[in-house]
C-alpha positions as CSV (number, residue, x, y, z in Angstrom):
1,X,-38.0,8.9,-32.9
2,X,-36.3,5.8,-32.7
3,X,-33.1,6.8,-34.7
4,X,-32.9,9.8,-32.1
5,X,-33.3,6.9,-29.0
6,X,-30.6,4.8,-30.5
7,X,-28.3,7.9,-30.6
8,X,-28.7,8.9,-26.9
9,X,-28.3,5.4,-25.8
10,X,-24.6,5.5,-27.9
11,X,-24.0,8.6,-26.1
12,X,-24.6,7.2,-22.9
13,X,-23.1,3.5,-23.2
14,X,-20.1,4.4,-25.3
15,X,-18.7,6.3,-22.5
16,X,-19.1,4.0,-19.9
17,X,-17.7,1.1,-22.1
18,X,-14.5,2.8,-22.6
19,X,-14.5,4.2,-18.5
20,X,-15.0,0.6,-17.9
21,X,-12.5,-1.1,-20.2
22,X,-9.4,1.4,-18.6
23,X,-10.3,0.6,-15.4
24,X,-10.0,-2.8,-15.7
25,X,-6.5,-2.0,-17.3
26,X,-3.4,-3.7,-14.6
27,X,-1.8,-0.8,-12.8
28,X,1.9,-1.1,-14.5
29,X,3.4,-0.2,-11.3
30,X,3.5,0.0,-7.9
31,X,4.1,2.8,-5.6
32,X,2.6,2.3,-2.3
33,X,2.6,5.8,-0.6
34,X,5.7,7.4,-2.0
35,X,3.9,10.3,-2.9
36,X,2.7,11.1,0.0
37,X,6.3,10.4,1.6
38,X,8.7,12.2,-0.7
39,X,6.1,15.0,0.2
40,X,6.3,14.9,4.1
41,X,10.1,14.6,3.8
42,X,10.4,17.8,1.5
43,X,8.0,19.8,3.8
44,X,9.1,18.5,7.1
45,X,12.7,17.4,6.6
46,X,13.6,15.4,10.0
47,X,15.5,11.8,10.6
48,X,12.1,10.5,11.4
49,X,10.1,11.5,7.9
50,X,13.3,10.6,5.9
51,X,13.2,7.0,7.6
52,X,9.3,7.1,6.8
53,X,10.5,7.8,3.3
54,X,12.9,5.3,3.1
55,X,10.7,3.0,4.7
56,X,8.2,3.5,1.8
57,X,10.6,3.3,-0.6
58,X,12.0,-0.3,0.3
59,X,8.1,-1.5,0.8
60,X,7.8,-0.4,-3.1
61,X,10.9,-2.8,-4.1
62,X,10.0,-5.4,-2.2
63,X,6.3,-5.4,-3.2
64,X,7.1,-4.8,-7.1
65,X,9.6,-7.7,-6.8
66,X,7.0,-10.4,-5.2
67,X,4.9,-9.4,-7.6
68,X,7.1,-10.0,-10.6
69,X,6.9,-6.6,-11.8
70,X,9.1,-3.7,-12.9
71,X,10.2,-1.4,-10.0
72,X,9.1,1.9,-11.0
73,X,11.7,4.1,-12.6
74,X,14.0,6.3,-10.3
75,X,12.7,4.2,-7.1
76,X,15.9,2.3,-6.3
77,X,18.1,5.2,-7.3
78,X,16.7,7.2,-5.5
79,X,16.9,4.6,-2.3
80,X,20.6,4.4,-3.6
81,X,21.3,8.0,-3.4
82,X,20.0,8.0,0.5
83,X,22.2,5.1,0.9
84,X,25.0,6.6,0.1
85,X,24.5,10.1,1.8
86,X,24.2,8.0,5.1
87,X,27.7,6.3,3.9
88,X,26.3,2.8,3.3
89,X,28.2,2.5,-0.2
90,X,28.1,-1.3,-0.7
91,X,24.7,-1.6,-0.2
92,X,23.8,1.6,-2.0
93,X,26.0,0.2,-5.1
94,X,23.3,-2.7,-5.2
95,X,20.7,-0.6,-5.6
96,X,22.1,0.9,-8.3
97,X,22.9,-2.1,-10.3
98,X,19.1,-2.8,-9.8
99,X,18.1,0.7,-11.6
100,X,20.2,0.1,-14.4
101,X,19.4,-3.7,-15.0
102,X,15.6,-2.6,-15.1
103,X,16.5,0.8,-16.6
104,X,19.0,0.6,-19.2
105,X,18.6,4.2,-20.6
106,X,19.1,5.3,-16.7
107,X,22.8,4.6,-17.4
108,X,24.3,7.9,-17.5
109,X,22.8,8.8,-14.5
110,X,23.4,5.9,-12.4
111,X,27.6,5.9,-13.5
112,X,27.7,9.7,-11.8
113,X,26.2,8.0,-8.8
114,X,29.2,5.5,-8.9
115,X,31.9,7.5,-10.0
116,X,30.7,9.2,-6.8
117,X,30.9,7.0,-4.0
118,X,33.8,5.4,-6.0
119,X,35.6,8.9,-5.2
120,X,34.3,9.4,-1.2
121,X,36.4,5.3,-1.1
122,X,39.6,7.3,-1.8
């Protein structure tokens, strides 16, 4: 009887030991509500939801930079890209400095997205 107590408390602890140990686990990064943006924007395109997305997406590279952390991957090219659709070139260049400094492997796509508002200069 004992042996078969010992086994259902394993069954039981073990689980919650390893729930408990991943959700003490750092979130590695942050994203505010960009989800929940990018959505609204796609179902409701308007100047109003993509400022709300834009909006969002700025509050993500602030945060992620006071907190010393890693912007999450796409998030200032992405920012970049709506930059330079609304003709803001110089700033939208910056952004995409900042996507390849923390994204290396982002490279390839972030030289089209230059070689692009290079070509609407001339």
């Amino acid at each position: 009887m004992r042996k078969g107590k010992l086994l259902l408390t394993g069954v039981v602890v073990l689980p919650l030991l390893f729930t408990m140990g991943c959700a003490a686990k750092p979130k590695m990064y942050y994203w505010e509500n960009y989800s929940q943006s990018l959505y609204d924007f796609k179902k409701n395109p308007s100047d109003k939801t993509l400022l709300e997305h834009k909006q969002a997406l700025l509050k993500v590279i602030e945060v992620s930079q006071q907190h010393q952390t890693r912007v999450p991957p796409g998030v200032c090219c992405e920012y970049a890209y709506i930059l330079m659709k609304e003709g803001n070139n110089k700033e939208a260049m910056k952004y995409l400095a900042m996507e390849e400094q923390a994204y290396p492997e982002s490279r390839p796509f972030v030289v089209r997205l230059k070689n692009k508002i290079d070509a609407q200069k001339k």
